[in-house]
C-alpha positions as a LaTeX table, in Angstrom:
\begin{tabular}{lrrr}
\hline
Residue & $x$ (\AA) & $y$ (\AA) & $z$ (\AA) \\
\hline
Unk1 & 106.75 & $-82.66$ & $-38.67$ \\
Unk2 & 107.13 & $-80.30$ & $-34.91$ \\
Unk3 & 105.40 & $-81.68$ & $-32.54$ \\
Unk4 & 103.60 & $-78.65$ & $-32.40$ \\
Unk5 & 101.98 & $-79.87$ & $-35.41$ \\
Unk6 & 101.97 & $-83.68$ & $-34.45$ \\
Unk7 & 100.08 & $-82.38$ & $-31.12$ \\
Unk8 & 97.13 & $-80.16$ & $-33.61$ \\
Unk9 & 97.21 & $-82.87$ & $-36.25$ \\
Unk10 & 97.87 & $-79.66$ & $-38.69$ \\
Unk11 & 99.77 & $-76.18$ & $-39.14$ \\
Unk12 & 98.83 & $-74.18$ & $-36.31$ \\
Unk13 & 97.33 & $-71.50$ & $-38.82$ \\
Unk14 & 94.83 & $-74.69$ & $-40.84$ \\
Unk15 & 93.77 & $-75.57$ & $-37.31$ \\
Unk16 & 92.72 & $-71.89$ & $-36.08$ \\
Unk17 & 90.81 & $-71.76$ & $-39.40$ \\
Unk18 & 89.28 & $-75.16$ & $-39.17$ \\
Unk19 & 88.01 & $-73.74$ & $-35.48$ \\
Unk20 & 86.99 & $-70.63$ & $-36.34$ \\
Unk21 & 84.78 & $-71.94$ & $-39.30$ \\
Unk22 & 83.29 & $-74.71$ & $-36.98$ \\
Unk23 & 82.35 & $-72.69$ & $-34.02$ \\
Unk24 & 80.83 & $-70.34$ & $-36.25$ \\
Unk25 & 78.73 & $-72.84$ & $-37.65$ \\
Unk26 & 77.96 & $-74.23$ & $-34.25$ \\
Unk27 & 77.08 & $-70.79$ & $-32.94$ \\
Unk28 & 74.46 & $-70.33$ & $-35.99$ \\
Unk29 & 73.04 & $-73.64$ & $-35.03$ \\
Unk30 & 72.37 & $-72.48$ & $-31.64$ \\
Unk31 & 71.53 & $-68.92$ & $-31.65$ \\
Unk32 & 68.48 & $-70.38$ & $-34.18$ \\
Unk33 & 67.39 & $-73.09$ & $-31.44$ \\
Unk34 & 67.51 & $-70.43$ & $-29.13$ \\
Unk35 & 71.07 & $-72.40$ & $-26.89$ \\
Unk36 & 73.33 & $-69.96$ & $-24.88$ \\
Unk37 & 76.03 & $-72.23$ & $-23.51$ \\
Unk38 & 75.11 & $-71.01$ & $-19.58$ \\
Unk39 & 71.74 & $-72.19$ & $-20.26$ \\
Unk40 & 72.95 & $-75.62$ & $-21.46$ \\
Unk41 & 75.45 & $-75.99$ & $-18.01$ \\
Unk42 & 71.89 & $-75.11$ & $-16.03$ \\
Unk43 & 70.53 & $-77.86$ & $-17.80$ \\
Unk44 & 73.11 & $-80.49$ & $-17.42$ \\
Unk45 & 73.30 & $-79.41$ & $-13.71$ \\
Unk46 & 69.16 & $-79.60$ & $-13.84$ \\
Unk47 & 69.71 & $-83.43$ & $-15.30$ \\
Unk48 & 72.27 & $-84.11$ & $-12.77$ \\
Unk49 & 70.72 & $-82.86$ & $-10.10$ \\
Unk50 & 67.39 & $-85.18$ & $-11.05$ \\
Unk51 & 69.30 & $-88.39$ & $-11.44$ \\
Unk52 & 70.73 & $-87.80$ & $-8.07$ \\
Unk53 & 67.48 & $-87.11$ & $-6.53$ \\
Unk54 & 65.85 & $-89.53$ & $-8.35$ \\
Unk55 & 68.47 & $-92.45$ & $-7.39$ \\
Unk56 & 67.78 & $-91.55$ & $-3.62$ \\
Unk57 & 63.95 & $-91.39$ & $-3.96$ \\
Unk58 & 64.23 & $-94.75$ & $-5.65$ \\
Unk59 & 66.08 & $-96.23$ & $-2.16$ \\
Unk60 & 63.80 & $-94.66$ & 0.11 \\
Unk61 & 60.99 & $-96.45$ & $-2.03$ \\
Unk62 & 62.85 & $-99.60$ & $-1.62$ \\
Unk63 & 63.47 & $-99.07$ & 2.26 \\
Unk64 & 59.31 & $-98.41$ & 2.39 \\
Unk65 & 58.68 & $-101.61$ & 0.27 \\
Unk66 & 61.00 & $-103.34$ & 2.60 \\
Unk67 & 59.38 & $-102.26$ & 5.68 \\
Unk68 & 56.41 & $-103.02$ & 4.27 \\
Unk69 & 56.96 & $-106.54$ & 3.95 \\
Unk70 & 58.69 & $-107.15$ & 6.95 \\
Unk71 & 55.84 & $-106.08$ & 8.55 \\
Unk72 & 54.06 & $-108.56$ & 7.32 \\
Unk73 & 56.45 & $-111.88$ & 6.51 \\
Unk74 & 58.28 & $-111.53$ & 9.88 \\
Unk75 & 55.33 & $-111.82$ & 12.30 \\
Unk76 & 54.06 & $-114.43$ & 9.62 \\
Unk77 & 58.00 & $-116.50$ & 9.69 \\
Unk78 & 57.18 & $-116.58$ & 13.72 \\
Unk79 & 53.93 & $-118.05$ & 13.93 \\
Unk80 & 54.76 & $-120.80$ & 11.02 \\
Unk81 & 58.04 & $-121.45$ & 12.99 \\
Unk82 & 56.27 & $-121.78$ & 17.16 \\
Unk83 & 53.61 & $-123.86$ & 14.91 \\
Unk84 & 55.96 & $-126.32$ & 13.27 \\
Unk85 & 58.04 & $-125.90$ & 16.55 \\
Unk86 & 55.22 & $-127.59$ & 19.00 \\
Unk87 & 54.75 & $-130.69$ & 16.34 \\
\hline
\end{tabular}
């Protein structure tokens, strides 16, 4: 066996055929669900693009939450503190 052939796992010629019969198949399949391939990179970029956003918007909701409760549990940590501090 070449290593051509040890490389494609077949003849070069089985392999071509083996290709051309899947992506025909595979381009049926998607010209009837309506697919073009540049309209499935705008969607990966689309899902991408969200989980980025998304993974930011999450830490600025985290920072808010934070702030939130500081605002509270600090001024609160003082007082309990110059209470238990006099005694």
């Amino acid at each position: 066996m070449s290593a051509l052939n040890r490389f494609l796992g077949d003849t070069p010629l089985r392999v071509a055929i083996k290709l051309i019969v899947i992506s025909f198949i595979v381009g049926v399949v998607m010209a009837s669900l309506g697919l073009t391939p540049w309209g499935l990179l705008a969607a990966a970029s689309d899902f991408f693009a969200g989980l980025w956003n998304l993974g930011f918007e999450s830490l600025h909701r985290f920072w808010a939450y934070f702030l939130l409760g500081a605002a509270v549990v600090i001024p609160l940590f003082l007082i309990l503190r110059i209470a238990s501090y006099r005694k």
